[in-house]
N, C-alpha and C positions, 0 to 999 in steps of 0.2 A: 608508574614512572612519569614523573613532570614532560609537558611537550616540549621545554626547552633541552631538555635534556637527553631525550631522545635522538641513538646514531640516524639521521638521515639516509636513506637509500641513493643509491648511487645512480645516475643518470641511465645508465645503462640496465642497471635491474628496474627500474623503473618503468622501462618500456617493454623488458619482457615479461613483468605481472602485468601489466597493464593488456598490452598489447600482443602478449606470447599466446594465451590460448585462441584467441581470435583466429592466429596463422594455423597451430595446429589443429583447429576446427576445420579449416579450409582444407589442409592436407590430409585428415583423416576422413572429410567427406569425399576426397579424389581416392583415397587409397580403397574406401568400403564401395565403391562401385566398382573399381579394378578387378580389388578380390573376388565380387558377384560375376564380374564379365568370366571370370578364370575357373567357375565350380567349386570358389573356397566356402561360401555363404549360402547353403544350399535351403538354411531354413528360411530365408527372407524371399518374398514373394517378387520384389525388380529393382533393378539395378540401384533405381530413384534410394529406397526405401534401404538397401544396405547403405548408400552413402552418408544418410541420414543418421542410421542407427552408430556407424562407428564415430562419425565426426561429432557426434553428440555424447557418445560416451568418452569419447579424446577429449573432448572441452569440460566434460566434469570433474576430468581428474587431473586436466593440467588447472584449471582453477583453483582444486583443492589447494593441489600444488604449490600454484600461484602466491595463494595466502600464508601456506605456510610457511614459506620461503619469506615472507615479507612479517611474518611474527618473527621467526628466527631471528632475522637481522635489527629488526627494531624493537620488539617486545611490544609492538603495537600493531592494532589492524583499524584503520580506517573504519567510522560508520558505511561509510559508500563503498567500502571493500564488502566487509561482514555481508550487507544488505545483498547486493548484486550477487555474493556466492551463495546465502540462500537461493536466489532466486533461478539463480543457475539449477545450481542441485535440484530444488523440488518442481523445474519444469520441464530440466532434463531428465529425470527420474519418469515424470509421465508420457514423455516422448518414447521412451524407451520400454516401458511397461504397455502402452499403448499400440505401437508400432501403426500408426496410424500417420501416413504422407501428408495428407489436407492439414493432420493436429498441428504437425513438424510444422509448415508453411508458416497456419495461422499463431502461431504460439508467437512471434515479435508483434506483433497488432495486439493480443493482448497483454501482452508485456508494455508495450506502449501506452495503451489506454491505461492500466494499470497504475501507471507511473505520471501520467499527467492527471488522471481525477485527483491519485493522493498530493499533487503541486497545487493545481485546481480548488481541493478540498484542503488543504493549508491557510491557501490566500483568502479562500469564503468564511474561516472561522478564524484567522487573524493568527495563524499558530505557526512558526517559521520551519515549516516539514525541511528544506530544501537543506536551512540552516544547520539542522541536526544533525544530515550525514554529510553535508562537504563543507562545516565550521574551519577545519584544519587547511583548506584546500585556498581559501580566500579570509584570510586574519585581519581583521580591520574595517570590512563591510557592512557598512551602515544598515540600520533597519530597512530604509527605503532599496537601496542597494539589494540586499536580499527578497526586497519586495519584488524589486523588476527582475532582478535576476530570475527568480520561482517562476514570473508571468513568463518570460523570453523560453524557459527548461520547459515549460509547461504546453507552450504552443507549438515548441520543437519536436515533441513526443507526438503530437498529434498529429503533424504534419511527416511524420516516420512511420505512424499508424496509415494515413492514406496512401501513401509513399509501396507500404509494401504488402498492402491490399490489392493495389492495381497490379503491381508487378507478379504477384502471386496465383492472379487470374489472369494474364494478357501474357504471359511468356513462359519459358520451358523452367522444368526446375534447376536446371546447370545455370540458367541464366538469373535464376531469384538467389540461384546460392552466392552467384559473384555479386549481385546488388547486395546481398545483408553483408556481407564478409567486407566487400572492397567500400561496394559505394556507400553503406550506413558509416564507414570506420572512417572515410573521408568525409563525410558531411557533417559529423561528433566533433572532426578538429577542426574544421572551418567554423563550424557555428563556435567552436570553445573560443576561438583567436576571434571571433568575431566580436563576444562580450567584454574586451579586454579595456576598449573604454570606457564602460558602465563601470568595470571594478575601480576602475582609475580614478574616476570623476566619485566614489563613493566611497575613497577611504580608504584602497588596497591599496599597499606601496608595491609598484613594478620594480624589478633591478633592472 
């Protein structure tokens, strides 16, 4: 189906693909320690480690969810959708097969690094990686445009790499859980409002 012609998602569904599994990650990592504190969870070894396993299996499937609720409605899935629910599935898949607290931790760091080498690794061979999955997201962005854009996405990953490094070795897990959930989800829309005059100044029309 042509991009013009595609229904739109509504403001409202928009932020619960976007932003829905995020929340129920957070309430299914509150709910899977409850259940350990109550003798529901009896095969997982602490409390940490149930909260992990259900909040991780809630966010795989409200993700699947997520996308398919957004084919439904539009008969399209975003590159940047497609991409990130891979990446969900097959790292939440090993969190879960692994049951391993440290893998849970360190699994955003390398998600992060992950995701700035291949921005990184874009920019060094001249090939617009950034371009290809968020084309639809910014229509009218110039080559250079997408050039800083990649550079600004690419130092922001790295800087979420050190970010949840430190927090993941200097404080408790309830408190890395509210840093990825709360503080990584606010510092995504701060830095996104952030680039809004790069897009501006490169050929995106604002309404």
């Amino acid at each position: 189906m042509p991009a013009n012609d595609r229904p739109p998602l509504s403001t409202t569904s928009n932020l619960a693909v976007n932003f829905g599994p995020l929340l129920l990650f957070f309430a299914g990592s509150k709910a899977g320690k409850a259940l350990f504190e109550r003798g529901d969870l009896p095969g997982l070894r602490d409390a940490d480690l149930a909260s992990a396993m259900v909040g991780t299996g809630v966010f795989i499937i409200a993700s699947l969810i997520g996308a398919a609720w957004h084919w439904a409605k539009t008969r399209h899935l975003p590159p940047a959708m497609i991409f990130t629910t891979i990446i969900v599935v097959m790292f939440g898949g090993l969190t879960l097969w692994l049951q391993d607290k440290s893998f849970i931790q360190l699994k955003p760091s390398i998600i992060y690094g992950v995701f700035a080498a291949i921005l990184l690794g874009g920019l060094a061979t001249g090939r617009p990686t950034l371009q290809l999955v968020m084309s639809d997201a910014a229509p009218g962005l110039t080559a250079e445009g997408w050039r800083l854009l990649t550079r600004n996405w690419a130092i922001f990953f790295l800087a979420l790499l050190v970010a949840n490094e430190a927090v993941r070795r200097f404080l408790s897990y309830d408190d890395w859980l509210s840093f990825k959930v709360w503080g990584v989800t606010v510092a995504i829309l701060v830095f996104s409002l952030a680039q809004t005059p790069l897009l501006a100044k490169h050929g995106v029309k604002l309404d």
